[in-house]
Backbone as ProteinMPNN parsed JSONL, in Angstrom:
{"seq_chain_A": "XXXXXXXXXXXXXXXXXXXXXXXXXXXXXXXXXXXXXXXXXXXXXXXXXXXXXXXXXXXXXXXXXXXXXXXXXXXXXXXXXXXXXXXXXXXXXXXXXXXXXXXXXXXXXXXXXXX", "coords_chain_A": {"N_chain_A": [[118.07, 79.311, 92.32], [115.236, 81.072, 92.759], [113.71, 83.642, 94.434], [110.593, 83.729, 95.511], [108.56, 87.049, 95.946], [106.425, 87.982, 98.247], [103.815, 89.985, 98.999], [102.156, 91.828, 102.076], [98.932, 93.35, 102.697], [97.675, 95.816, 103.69], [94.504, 97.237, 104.825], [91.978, 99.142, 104.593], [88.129, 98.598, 104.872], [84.927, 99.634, 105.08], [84.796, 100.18, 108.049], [86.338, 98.184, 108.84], [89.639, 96.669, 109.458], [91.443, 94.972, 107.06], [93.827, 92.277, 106.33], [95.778, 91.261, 103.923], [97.194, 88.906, 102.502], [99.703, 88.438, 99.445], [100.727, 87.807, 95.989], [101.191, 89.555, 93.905], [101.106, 93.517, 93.268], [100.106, 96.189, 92.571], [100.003, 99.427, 90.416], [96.671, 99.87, 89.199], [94.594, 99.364, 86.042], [92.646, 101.117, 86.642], [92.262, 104.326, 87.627], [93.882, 106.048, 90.387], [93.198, 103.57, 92.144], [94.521, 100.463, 93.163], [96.121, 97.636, 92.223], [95.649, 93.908, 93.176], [96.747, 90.624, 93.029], [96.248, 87.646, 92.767], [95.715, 86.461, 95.52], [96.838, 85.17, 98.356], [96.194, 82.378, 100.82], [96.93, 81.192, 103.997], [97.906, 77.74, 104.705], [95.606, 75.669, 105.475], [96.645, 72.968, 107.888], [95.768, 72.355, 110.486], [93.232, 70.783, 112.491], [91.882, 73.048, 114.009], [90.448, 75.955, 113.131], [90.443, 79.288, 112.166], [88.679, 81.8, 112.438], [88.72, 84.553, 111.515], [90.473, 83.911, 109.612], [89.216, 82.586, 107.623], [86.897, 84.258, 107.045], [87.872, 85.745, 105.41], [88.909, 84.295, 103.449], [86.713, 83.258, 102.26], [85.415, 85.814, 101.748], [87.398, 86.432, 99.312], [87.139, 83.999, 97.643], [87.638, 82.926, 94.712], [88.048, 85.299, 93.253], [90.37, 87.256, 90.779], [91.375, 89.39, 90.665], [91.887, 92.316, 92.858], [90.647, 95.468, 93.401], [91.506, 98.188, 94.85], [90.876, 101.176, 96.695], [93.292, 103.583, 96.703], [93.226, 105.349, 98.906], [92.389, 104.321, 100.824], [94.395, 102.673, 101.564], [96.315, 101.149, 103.827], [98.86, 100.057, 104.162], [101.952, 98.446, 102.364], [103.262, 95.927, 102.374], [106.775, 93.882, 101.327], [107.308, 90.832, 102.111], [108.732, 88.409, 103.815], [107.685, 85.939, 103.948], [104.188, 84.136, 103.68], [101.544, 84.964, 105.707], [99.407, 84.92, 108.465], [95.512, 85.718, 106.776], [93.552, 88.486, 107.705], [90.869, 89.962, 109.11], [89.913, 93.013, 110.959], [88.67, 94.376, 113.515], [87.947, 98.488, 113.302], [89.435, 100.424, 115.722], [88.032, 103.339, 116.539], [88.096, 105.87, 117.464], [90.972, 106.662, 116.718], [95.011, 107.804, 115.794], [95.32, 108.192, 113.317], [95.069, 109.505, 109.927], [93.217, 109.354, 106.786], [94.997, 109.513, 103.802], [94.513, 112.554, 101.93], [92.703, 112.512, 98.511], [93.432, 111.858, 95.714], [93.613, 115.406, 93.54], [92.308, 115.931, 90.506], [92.333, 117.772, 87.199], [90.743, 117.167, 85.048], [88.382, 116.192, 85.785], [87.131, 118.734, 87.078], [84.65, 121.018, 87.622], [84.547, 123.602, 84.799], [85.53, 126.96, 84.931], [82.775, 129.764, 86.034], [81.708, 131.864, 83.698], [81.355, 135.477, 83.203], [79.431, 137.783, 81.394]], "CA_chain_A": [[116.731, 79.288, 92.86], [114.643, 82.558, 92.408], [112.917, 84.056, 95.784], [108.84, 84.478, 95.182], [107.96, 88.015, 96.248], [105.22, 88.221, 99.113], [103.183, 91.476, 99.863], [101.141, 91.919, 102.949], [98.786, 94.825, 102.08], [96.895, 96.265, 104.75], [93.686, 98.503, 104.214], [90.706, 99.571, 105.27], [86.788, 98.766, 103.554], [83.883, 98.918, 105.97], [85.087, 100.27, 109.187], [87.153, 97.279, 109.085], [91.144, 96.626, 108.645], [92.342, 93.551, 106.284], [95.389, 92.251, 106.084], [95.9, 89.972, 102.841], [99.392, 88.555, 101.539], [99.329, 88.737, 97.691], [101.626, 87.853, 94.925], [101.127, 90.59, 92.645], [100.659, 94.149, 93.879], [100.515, 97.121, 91.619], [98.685, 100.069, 89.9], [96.01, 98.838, 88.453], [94.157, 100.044, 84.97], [92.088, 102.291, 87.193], [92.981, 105.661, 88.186], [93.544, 106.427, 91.754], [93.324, 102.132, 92.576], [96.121, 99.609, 93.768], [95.786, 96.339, 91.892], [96.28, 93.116, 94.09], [96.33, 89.903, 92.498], [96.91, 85.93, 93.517], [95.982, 86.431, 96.944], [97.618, 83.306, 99.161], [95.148, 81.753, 101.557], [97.669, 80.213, 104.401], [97.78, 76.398, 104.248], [95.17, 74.651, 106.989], [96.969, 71.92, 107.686], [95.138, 71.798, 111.853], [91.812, 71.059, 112.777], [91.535, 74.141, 114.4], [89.952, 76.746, 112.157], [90.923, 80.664, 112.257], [88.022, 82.453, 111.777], [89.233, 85.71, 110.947], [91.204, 83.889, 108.074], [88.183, 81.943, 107.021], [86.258, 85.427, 106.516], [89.023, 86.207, 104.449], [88.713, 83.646, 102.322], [85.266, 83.629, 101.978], [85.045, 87.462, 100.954], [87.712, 86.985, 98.116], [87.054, 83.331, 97.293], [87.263, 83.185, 93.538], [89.004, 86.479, 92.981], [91.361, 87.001, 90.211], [91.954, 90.727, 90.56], [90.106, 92.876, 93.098], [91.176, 96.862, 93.076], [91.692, 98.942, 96.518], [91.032, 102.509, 96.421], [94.7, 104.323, 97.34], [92.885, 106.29, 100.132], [92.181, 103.269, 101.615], [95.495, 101.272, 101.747], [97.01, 101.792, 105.396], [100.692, 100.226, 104.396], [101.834, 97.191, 101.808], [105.001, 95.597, 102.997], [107.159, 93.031, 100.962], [107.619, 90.068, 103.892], [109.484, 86.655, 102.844], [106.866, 84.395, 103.45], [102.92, 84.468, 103.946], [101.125, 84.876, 107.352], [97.616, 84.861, 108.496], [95.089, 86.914, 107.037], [92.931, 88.373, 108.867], [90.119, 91.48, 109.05], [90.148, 93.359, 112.838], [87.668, 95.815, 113.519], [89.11, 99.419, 113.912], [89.136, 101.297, 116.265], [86.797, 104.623, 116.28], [89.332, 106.908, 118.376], [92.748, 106.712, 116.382], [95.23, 108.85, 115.561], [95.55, 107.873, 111.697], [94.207, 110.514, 108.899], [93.647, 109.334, 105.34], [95.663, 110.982, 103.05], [93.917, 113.111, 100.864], [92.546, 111.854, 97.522], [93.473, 112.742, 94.207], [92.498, 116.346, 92.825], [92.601, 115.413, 88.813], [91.484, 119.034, 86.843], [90.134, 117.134, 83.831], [86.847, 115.66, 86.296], [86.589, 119.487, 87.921], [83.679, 121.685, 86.421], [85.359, 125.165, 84.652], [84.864, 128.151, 86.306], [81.916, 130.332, 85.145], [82.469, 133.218, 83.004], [80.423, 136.642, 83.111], [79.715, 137.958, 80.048]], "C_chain_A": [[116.247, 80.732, 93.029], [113.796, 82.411, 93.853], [111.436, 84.574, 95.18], [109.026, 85.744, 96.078], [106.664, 87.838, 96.687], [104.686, 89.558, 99.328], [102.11, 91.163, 101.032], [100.177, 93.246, 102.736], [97.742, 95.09, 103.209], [95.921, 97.554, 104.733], [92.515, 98.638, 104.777], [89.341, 99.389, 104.712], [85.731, 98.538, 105.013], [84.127, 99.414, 107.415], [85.676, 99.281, 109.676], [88.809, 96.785, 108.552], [91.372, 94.953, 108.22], [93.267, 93.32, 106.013], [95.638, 90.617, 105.632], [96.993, 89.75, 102.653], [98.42, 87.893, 99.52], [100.762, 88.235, 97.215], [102.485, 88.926, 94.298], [100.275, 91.891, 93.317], [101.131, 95.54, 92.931], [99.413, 98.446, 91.631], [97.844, 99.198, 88.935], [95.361, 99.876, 87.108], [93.448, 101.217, 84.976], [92.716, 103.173, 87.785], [92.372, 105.968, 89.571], [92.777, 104.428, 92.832], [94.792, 101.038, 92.409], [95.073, 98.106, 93.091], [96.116, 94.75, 92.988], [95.84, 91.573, 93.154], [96.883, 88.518, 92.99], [97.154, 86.426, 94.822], [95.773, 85.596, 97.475], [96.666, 83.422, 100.452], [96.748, 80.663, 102.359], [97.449, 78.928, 103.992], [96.534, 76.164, 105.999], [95.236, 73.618, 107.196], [96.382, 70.988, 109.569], [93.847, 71.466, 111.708], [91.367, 72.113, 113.255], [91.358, 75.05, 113.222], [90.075, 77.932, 112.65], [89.586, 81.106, 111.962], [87.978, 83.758, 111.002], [89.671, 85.508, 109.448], [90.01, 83.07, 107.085], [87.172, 83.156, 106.464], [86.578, 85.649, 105.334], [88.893, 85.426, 102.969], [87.644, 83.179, 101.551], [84.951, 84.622, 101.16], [85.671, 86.979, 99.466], [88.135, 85.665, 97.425], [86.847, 83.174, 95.396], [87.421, 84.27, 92.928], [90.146, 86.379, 92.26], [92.13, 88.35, 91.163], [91.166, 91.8, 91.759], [91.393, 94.562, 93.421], [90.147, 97.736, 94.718], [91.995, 100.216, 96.21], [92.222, 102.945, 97.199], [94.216, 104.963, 98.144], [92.485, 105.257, 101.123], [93.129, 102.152, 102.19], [96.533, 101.926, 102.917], [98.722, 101.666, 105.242], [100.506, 98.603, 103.2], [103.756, 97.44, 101.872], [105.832, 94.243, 102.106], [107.934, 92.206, 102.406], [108.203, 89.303, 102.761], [109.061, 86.09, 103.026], [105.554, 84.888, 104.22], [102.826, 84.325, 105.233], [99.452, 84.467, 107.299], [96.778, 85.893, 107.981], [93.866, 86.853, 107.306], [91.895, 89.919, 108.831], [89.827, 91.612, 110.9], [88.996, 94.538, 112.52], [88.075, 97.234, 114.148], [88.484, 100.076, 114.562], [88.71, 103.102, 115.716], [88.126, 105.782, 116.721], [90.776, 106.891, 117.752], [93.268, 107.866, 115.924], [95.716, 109.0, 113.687], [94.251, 108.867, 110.711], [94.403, 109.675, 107.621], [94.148, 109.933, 104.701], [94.571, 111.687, 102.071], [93.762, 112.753, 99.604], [93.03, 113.137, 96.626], [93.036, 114.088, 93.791], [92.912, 116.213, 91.429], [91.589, 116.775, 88.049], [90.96, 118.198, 85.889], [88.321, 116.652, 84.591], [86.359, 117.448, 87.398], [85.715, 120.332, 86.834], [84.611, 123.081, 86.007], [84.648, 125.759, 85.06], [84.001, 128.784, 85.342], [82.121, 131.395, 84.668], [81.21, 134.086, 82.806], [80.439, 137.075, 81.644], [78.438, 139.132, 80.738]], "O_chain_A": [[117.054, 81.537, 93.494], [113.338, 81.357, 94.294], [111.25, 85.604, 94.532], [109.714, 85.52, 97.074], [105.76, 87.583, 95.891], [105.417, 90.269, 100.019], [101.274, 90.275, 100.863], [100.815, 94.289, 102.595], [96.949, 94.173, 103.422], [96.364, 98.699, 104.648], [92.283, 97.856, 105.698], [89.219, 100.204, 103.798], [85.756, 97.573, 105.777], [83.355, 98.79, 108.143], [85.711, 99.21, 110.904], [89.065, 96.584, 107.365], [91.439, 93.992, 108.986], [93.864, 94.142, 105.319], [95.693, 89.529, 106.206], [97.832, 90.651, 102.664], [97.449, 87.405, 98.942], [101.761, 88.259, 97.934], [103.689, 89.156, 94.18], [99.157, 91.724, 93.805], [102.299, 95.825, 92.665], [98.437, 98.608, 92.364], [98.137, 98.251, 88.205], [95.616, 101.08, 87.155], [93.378, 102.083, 84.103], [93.706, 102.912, 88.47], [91.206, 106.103, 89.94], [92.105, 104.343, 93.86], [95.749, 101.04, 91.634], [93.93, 97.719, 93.334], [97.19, 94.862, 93.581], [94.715, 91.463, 92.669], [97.959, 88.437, 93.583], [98.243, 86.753, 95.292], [94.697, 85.009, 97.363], [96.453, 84.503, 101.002], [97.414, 79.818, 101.762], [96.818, 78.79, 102.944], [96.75, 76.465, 107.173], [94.272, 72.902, 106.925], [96.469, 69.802, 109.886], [93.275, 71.898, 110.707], [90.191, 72.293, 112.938], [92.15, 74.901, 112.292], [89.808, 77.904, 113.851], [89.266, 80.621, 110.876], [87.281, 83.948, 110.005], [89.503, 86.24, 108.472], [90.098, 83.064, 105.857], [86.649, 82.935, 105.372], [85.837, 85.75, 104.356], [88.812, 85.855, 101.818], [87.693, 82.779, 100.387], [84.361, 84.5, 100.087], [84.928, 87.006, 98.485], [89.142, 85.694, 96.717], [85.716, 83.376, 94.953], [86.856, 84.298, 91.835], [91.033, 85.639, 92.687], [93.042, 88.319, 91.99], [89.977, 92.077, 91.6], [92.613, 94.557, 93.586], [89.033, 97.805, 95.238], [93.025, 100.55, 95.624], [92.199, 102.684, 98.402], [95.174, 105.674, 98.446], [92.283, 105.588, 102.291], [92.892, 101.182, 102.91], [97.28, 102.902, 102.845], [99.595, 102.403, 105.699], [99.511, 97.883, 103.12], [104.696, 98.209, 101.672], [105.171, 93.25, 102.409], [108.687, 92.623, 103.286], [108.224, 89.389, 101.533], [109.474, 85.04, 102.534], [105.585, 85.735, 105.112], [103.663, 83.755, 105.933], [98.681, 83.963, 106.483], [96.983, 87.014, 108.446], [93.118, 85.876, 107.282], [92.459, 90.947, 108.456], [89.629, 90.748, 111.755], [88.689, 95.25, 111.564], [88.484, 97.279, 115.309], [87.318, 100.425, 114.376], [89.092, 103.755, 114.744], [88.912, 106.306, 115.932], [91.712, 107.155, 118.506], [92.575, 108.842, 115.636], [96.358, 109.893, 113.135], [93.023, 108.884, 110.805], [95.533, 109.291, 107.319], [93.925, 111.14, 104.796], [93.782, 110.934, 101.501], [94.893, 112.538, 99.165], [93.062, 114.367, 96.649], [91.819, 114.066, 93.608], [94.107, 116.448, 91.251], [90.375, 116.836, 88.242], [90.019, 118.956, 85.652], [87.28, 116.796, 83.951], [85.479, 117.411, 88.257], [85.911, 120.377, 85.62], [85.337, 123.575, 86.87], [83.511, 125.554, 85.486], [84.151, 128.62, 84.131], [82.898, 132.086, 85.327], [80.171, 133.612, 82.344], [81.321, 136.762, 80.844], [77.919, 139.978, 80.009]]}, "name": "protein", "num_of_chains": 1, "seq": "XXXXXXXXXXXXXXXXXXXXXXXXXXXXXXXXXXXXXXXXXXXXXXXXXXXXXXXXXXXXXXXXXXXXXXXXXXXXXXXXXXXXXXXXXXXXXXXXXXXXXXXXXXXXXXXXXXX"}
Protein backbone atom coordinates (compact mmCIF):
# COMPACT_ATOMS: atom_id res chain seq x y z
CA UNK A 1 0.00 0.00 0.00
CA UNK A 2 1.69 3.33 -1.15
CA UNK A 3 1.26 6.51 1.37
CA UNK A 4 -0.40 9.69 -0.71
CA UNK A 5 1.80 12.70 0.01
CA UNK A 6 -0.11 15.77 1.64
CA UNK A 7 1.33 19.41 1.63
CA UNK A 8 -0.08 22.15 3.74
CA UNK A 9 1.27 25.35 2.10
CA UNK A 10 0.86 28.41 3.89
CA UNK A 11 1.14 31.98 2.23
CA UNK A 12 0.21 35.19 2.12
CA UNK A 13 -2.11 37.22 -0.95
CA UNK A 14 -4.05 40.25 0.20
CA UNK A 15 -3.04 41.06 3.66
CA UNK A 16 -4.39 37.74 4.29
CA UNK A 17 -2.74 34.18 5.36
CA UNK A 18 -4.10 30.80 3.57
CA UNK A 19 -3.53 27.67 4.50
CA UNK A 20 -4.40 25.01 1.65
CA UNK A 21 -3.44 21.14 1.72
CA UNK A 22 -2.45 20.15 -1.87
CA UNK A 23 -1.35 17.06 -3.59
CA UNK A 24 1.15 18.32 -5.84
CA UNK A 25 3.55 21.08 -4.81
CA UNK A 26 6.43 22.21 -6.91
CA UNK A 27 8.28 24.78 -9.14
CA UNK A 28 6.20 25.69 -11.51
CA UNK A 29 7.00 26.76 -15.41
CA UNK A 30 7.26 30.29 -14.08
CA UNK A 31 10.27 31.83 -12.77
CA UNK A 32 10.39 32.90 -9.24
CA UNK A 33 6.56 30.86 -8.63
CA UNK A 34 5.68 27.63 -6.52
CA UNK A 35 3.25 25.47 -8.44
CA UNK A 36 0.36 23.91 -6.27
CA UNK A 37 -1.89 21.56 -7.79
CA UNK A 38 -5.08 19.15 -6.69
CA UNK A 39 -5.93 21.17 -3.85
CA UNK A 40 -8.14 18.80 -1.24
CA UNK A 41 -11.25 20.52 0.04
CA UNK A 42 -11.84 18.56 3.59
CA UNK A 43 -14.88 16.25 3.42
CA UNK A 44 -18.30 18.07 4.96
CA UNK A 45 -19.76 15.34 6.23
CA UNK A 46 -21.76 17.92 9.41
CA UNK A 47 -24.32 20.32 9.01
CA UNK A 48 -22.30 22.77 10.47
CA UNK A 49 -20.48 24.80 7.84
CA UNK A 50 -16.78 26.32 8.36
CA UNK A 51 -16.72 29.42 6.86
CA UNK A 52 -13.22 30.10 6.60
CA UNK A 53 -13.04 26.70 4.64
CA UNK A 54 -15.98 27.59 2.50
CA UNK A 55 -14.01 30.90 1.37
CA UNK A 56 -11.46 28.61 0.50
CA UNK A 57 -13.24 26.75 -1.63
CA UNK A 58 -14.98 29.28 -3.24
CA UNK A 59 -11.72 31.33 -4.21
CA UNK A 60 -10.07 28.17 -5.85
CA UNK A 61 -13.23 26.34 -6.92
CA UNK A 62 -12.39 24.98 -10.33
CA UNK A 63 -8.65 25.36 -10.13
CA UNK A 64 -6.36 23.03 -11.81
CA UNK A 65 -3.07 24.80 -11.21
CA UNK A 66 -2.84 28.20 -9.51
CA UNK A 67 0.99 29.65 -9.06
CA UNK A 68 2.19 31.46 -5.64
CA UNK A 69 4.80 33.98 -5.92
CA UNK A 70 8.00 32.48 -3.66
CA UNK A 71 8.04 35.82 -1.72
CA UNK A 72 4.85 35.08 -0.66
CA UNK A 73 4.92 31.44 0.67
CA UNK A 74 5.31 31.67 4.63
CA UNK A 75 6.18 27.66 5.05
CA UNK A 76 4.87 24.28 3.03
CA UNK A 77 4.95 21.30 5.29
CA UNK A 78 4.44 17.58 4.17
CA UNK A 79 1.58 16.41 7.00
CA UNK A 80 -0.01 12.73 6.67
CA UNK A 81 -3.37 13.62 6.22
CA UNK A 82 -5.49 16.83 5.20
CA UNK A 83 -6.87 19.45 7.70
CA UNK A 84 -8.98 22.47 7.45
CA UNK A 85 -8.28 25.14 5.18
CA UNK A 86 -8.63 28.17 6.10
CA UNK A 87 -7.59 32.15 5.27
CA UNK A 88 -6.89 34.33 8.82
CA UNK A 89 -6.33 37.83 8.57
CA UNK A 90 -2.70 38.90 9.53
CA UNK A 91 -1.68 40.65 11.76
CA UNK A 92 -0.18 44.35 10.95
CA UNK A 93 2.56 44.33 13.88
CA UNK A 94 4.64 41.01 13.31
CA UNK A 95 7.88 40.09 13.51
CA UNK A 96 8.12 38.13 10.03
CA UNK A 97 10.21 39.83 6.98
CA UNK A 98 9.76 38.53 3.45
CA UNK A 99 12.68 37.24 2.10
CA UNK A 100 14.01 39.14 -0.54
CA UNK A 101 13.02 38.48 -4.17
CA UNK A 102 14.98 37.28 -6.88
CA UNK A 103 17.74 39.67 -8.47
CA UNK A 104 17.94 37.87 -12.17
CA UNK A 105 20.77 40.20 -14.35
CA UNK A 106 19.19 39.25 -17.68
CA UNK A 107 15.70 41.66 -16.65
CA UNK A 108 18.34 44.52 -15.17
CA UNK A 109 18.96 47.56 -17.62
CA UNK A 110 23.09 47.73 -18.57
CA UNK A 111 24.91 50.30 -17.17
CA UNK A 112 25.42 53.46 -19.31
CA UNK A 113 28.57 54.04 -21.04
CA UNK A 114 30.28 57.59 -21.65
CA UNK A 115 31.69 57.97 -24.73
Amino acid sequence: MTKKTMYRVTFVNHERIYEVYAKRVGQGNLFGFVAIEEIVFGETSTVVVDPGQERVKNEFQGVKRTHIPMHSILRIDEVDKEGVAKITTQVKANNVSPFPGPSNPIYTKPPETFN
